[in-house]
ROGU-420596 format. One record per atom (N, C-alpha, C, CB): z, y, x; atom name; residue number from 1. Coordinates in Angstrom, 1 decimal, decimal comma. Atoms other than C-alpha are relative to their C-alpha. Glycine has a CB too. Layout:
<pts>
pt w->Z; v->Y; u->X; name->CA; resi->NUM
...
</pts>
This chain:
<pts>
pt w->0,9; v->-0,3; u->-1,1; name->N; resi->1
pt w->-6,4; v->-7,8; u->-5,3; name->CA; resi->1
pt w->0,9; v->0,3; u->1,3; name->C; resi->1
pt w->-0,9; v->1,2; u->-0,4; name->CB; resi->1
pt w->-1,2; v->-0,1; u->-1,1; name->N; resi->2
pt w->-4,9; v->-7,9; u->-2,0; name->CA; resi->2
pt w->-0,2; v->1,3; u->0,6; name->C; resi->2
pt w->0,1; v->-1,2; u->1,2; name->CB; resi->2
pt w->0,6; v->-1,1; u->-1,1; name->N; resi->3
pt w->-4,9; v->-5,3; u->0,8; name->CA; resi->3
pt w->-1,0; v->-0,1; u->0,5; name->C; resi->3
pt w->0,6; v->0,1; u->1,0; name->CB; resi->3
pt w->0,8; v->-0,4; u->-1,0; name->N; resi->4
pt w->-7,7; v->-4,3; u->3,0; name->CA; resi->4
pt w->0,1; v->-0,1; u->1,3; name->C; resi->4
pt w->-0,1; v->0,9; u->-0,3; name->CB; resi->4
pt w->-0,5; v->-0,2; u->-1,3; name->N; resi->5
pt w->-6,0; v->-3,4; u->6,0; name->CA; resi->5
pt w->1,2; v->0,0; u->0,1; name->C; resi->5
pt w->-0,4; v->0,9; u->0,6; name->CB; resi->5
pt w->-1,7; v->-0,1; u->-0,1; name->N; resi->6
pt w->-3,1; v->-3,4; u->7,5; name->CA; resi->6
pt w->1,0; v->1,6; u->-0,4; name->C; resi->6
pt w->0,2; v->-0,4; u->1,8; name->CB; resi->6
pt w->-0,3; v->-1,0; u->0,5; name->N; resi->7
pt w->-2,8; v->0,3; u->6,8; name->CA; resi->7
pt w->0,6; v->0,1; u->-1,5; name->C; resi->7
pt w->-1,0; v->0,5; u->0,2; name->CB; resi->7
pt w->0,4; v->-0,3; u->1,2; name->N; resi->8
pt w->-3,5; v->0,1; u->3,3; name->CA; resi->8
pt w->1,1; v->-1,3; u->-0,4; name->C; resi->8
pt w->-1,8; v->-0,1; u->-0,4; name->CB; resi->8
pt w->-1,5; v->0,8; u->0,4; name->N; resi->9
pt w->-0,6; v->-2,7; u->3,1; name->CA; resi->9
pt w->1,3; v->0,5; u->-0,1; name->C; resi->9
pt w->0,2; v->-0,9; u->0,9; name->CB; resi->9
pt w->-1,2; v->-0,9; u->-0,5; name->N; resi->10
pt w->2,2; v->-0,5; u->4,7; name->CA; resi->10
pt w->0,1; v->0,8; u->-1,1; name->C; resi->10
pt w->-0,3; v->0,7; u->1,4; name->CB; resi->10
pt w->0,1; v->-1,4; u->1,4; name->N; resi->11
pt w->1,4; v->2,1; u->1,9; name->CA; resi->11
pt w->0,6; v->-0,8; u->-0,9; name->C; resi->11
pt w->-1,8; v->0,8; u->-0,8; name->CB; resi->11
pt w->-0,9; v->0,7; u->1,1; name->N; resi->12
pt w->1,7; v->0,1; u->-0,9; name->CA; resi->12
pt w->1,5; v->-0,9; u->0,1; name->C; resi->12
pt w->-1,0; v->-0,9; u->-0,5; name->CB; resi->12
pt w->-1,7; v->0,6; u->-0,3; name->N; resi->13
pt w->4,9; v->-1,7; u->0,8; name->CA; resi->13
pt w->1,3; v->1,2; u->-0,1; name->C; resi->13
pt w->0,0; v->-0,8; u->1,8; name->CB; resi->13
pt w->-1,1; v->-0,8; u->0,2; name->N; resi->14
pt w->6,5; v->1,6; u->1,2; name->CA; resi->14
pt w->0,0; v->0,5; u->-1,7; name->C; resi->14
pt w->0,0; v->1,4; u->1,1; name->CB; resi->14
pt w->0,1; v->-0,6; u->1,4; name->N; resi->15
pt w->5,5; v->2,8; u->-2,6; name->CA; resi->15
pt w->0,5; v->-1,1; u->-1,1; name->C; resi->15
pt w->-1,5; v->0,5; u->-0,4; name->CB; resi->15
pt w->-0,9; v->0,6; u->0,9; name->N; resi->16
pt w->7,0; v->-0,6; u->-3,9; name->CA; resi->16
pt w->1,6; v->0,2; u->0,5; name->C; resi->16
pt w->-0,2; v->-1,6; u->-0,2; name->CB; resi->16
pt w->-1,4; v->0,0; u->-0,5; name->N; resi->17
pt w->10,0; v->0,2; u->-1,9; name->CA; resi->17
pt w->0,6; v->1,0; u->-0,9; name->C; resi->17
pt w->0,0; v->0,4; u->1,4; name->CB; resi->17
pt w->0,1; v->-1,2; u->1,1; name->N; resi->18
pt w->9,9; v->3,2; u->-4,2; name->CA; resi->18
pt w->0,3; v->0,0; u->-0,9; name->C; resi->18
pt w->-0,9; v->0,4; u->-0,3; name->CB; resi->18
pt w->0,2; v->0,2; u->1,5; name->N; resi->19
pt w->9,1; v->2,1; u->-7,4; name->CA; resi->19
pt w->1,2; v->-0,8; u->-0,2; name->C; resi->19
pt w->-1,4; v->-0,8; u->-0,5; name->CB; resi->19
pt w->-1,1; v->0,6; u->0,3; name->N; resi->20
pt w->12,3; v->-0,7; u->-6,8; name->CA; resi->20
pt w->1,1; v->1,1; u->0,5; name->C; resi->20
pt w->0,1; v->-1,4; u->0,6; name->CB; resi->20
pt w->-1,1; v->-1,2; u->-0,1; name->N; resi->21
pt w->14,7; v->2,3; u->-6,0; name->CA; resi->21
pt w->0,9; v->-0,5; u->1,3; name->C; resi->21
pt w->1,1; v->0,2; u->-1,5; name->CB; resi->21
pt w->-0,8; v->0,6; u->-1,0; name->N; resi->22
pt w->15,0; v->0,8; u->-2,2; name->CA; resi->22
pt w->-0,4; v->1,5; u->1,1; name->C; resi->22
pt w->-0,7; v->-1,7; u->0,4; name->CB; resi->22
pt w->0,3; v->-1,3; u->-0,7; name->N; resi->23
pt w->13,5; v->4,1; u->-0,8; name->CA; resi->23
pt w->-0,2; v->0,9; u->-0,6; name->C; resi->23
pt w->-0,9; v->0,0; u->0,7; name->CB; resi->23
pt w->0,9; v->-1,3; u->0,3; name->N; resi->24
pt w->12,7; v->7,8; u->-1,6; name->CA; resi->24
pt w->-0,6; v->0,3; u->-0,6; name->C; resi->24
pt w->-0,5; v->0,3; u->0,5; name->CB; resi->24
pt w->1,3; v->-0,7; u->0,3; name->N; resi->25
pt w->9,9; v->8,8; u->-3,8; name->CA; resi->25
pt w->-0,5; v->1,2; u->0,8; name->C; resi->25
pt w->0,0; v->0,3; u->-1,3; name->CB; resi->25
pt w->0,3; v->-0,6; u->-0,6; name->N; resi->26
pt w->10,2; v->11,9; u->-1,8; name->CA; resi->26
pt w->0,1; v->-0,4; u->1,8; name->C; resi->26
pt w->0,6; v->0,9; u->-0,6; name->CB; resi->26
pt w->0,7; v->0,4; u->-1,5; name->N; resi->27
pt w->9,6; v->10,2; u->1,3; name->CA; resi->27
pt w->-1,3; v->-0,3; u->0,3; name->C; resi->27
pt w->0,6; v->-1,0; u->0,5; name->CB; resi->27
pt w->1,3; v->0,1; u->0,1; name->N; resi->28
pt w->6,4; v->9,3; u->0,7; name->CA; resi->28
pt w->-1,3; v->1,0; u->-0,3; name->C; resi->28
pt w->0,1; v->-0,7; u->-0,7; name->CB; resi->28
pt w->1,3; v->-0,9; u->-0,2; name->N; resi->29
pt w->3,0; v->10,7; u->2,0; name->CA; resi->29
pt w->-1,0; v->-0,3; u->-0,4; name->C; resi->29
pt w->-0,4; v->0,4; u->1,0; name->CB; resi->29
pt w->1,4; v->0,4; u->-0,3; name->N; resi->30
pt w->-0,3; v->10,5; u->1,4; name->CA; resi->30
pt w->-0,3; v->-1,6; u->-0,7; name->C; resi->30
pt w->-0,3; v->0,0; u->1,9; name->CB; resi->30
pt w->0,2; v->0,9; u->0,3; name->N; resi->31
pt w->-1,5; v->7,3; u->0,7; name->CA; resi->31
pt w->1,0; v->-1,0; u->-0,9; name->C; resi->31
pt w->-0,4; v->-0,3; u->1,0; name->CB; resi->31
pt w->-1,4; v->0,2; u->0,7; name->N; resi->32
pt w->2,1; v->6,1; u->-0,5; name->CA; resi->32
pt w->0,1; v->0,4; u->-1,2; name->C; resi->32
pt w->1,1; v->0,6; u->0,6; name->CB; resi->32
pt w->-0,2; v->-1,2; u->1,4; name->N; resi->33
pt w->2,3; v->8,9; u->-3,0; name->CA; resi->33
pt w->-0,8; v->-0,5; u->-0,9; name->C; resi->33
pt w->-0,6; v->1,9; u->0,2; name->CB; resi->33
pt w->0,8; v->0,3; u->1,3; name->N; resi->34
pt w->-0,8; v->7,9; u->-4,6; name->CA; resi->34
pt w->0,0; v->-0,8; u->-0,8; name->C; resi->34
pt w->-0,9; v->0,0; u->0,1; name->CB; resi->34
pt w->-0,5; v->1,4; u->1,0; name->N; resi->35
pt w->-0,2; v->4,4; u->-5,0; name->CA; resi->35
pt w->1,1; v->-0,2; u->-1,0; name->C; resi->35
pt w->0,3; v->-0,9; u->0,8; name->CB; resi->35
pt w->-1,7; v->-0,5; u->0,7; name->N; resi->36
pt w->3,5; v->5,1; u->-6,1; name->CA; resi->36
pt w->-0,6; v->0,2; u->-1,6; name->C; resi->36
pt w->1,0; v->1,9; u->0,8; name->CB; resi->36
pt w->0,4; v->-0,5; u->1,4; name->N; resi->37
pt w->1,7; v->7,3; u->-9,2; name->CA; resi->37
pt w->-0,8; v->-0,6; u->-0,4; name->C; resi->37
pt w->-0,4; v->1,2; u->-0,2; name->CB; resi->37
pt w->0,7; v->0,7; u->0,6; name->N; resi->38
pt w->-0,9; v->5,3; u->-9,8; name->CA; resi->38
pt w->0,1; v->-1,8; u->-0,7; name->C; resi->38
pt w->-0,9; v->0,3; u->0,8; name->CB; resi->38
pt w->0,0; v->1,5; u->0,3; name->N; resi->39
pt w->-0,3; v->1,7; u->-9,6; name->CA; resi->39
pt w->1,3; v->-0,5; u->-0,7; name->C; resi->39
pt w->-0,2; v->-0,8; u->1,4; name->CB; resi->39
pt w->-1,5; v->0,9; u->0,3; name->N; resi->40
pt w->2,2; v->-0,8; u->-11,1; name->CA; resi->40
pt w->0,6; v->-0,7; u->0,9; name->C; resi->40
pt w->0,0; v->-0,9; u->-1,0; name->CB; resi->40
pt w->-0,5; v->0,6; u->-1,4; name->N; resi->41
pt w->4,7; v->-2,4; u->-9,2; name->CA; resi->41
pt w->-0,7; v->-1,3; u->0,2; name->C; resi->41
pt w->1,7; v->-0,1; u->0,0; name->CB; resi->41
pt w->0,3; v->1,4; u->0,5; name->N; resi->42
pt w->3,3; v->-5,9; u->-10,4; name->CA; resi->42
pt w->-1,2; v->0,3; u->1,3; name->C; resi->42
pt w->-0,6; v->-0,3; u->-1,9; name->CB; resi->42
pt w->1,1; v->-0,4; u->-1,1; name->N; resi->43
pt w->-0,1; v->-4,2; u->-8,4; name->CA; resi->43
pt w->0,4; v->0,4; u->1,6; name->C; resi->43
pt w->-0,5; v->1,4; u->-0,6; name->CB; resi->43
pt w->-0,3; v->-0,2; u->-1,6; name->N; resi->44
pt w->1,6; v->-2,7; u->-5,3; name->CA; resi->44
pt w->0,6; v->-1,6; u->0,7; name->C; resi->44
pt w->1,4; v->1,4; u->0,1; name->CB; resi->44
pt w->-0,4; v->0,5; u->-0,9; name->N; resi->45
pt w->3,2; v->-6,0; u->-4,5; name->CA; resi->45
pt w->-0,9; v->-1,1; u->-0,2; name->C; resi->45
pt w->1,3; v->-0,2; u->0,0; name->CB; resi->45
pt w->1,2; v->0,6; u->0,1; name->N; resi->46
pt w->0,2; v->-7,9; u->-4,8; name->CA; resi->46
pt w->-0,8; v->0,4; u->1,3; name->C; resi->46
pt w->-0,5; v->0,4; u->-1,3; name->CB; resi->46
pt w->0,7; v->-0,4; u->-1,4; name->N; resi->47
pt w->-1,1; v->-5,2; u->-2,2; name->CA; resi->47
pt w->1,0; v->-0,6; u->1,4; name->C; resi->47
pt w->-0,2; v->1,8; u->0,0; name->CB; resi->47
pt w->-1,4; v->0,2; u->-1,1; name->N; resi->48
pt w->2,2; v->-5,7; u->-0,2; name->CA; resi->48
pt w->0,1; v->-1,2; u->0,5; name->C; resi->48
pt w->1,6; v->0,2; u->-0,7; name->CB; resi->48
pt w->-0,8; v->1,2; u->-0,3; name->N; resi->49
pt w->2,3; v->-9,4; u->0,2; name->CA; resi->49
pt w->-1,5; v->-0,5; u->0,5; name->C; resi->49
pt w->1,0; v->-0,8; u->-1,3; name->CB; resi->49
pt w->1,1; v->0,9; u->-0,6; name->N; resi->50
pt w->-1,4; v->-10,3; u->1,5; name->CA; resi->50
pt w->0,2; v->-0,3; u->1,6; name->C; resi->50
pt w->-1,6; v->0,7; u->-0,3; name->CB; resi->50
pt w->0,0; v->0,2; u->-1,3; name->N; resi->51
pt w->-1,8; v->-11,8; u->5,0; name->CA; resi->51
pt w->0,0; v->0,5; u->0,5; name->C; resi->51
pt w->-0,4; v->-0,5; u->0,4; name->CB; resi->51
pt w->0,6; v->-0,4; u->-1,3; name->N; resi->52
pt w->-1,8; v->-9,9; u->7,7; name->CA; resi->52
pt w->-0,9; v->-0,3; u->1,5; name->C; resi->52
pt w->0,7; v->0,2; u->0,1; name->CB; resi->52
pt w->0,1; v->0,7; u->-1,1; name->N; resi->53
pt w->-3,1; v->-12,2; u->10,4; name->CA; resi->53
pt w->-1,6; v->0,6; u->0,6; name->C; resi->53
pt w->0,2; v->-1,6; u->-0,3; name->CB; resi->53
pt w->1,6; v->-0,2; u->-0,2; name->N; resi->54
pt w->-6,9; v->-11,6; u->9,7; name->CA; resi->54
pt w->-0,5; v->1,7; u->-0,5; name->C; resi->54
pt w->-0,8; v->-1,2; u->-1,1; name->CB; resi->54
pt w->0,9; v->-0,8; u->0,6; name->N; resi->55
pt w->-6,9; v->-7,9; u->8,3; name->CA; resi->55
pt w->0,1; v->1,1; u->1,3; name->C; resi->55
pt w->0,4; v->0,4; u->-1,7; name->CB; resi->55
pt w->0,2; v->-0,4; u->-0,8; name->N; resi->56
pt w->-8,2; v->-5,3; u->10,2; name->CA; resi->56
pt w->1,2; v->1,4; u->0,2; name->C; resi->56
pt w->-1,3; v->0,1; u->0,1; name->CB; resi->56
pt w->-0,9; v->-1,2; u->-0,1; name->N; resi->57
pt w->-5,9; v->-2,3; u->11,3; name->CA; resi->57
pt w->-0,1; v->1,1; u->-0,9; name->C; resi->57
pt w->-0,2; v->0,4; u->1,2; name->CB; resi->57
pt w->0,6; v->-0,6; u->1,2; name->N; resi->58
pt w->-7,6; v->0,1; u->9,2; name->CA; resi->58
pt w->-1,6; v->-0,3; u->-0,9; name->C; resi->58
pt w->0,2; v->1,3; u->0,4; name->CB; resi->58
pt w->1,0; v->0,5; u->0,9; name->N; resi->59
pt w->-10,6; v->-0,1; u->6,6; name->CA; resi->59
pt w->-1,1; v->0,9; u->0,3; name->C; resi->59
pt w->0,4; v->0,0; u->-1,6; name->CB; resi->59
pt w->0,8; v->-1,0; u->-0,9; name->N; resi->60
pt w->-13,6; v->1,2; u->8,3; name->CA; resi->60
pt w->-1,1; v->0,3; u->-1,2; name->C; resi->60
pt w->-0,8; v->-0,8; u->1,6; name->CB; resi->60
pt w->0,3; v->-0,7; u->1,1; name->N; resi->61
pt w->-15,8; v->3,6; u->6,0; name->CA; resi->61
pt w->-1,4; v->-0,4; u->0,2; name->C; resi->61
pt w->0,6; v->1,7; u->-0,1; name->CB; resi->61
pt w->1,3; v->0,4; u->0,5; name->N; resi->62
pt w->-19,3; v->2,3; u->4,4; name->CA; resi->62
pt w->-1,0; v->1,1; u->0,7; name->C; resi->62
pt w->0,0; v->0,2; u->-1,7; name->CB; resi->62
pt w->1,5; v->-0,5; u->-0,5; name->N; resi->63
pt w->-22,8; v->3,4; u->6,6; name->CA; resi->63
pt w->-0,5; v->0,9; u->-0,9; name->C; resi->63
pt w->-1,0; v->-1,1; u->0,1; name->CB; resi->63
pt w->0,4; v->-0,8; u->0,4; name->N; resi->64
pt w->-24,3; v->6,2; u->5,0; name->CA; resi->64
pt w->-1,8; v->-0,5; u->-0,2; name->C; resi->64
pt w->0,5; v->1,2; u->0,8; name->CB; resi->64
</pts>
């Protein structure tokens, strides 16, 4: 499943950066962190590698 947004790409790009021992685990915040613990790397770069051209900056939250 790819990314969403361009936000939600950046996260999972820094949390595979992570998981391959190219960055920090303790550098990572928020959204990073979670993915890091939750996902597999197979998953994060899956999020990491969708297009950017068409997604929106961030993922705007469902109408009530």
């Amino acid at each position: 499943m790819p990314a969403k947004s361009k936000a939600q790409q950046k996260a999972a790009g820094a949390a595979l950066a992570a998981k391959r021992g190219e960055a920090r685990k303790s550098q990572l915040k928020g959204a990073s962190r979670d993915m890091y613990d939750s996902m597999s790397e197979r998953q994060l770069k899956e999020f990491a590698e969708a297009k950017r051209k068409d997604l929106p900056a961030r993922k705007r939250k469902a109408a009530r």
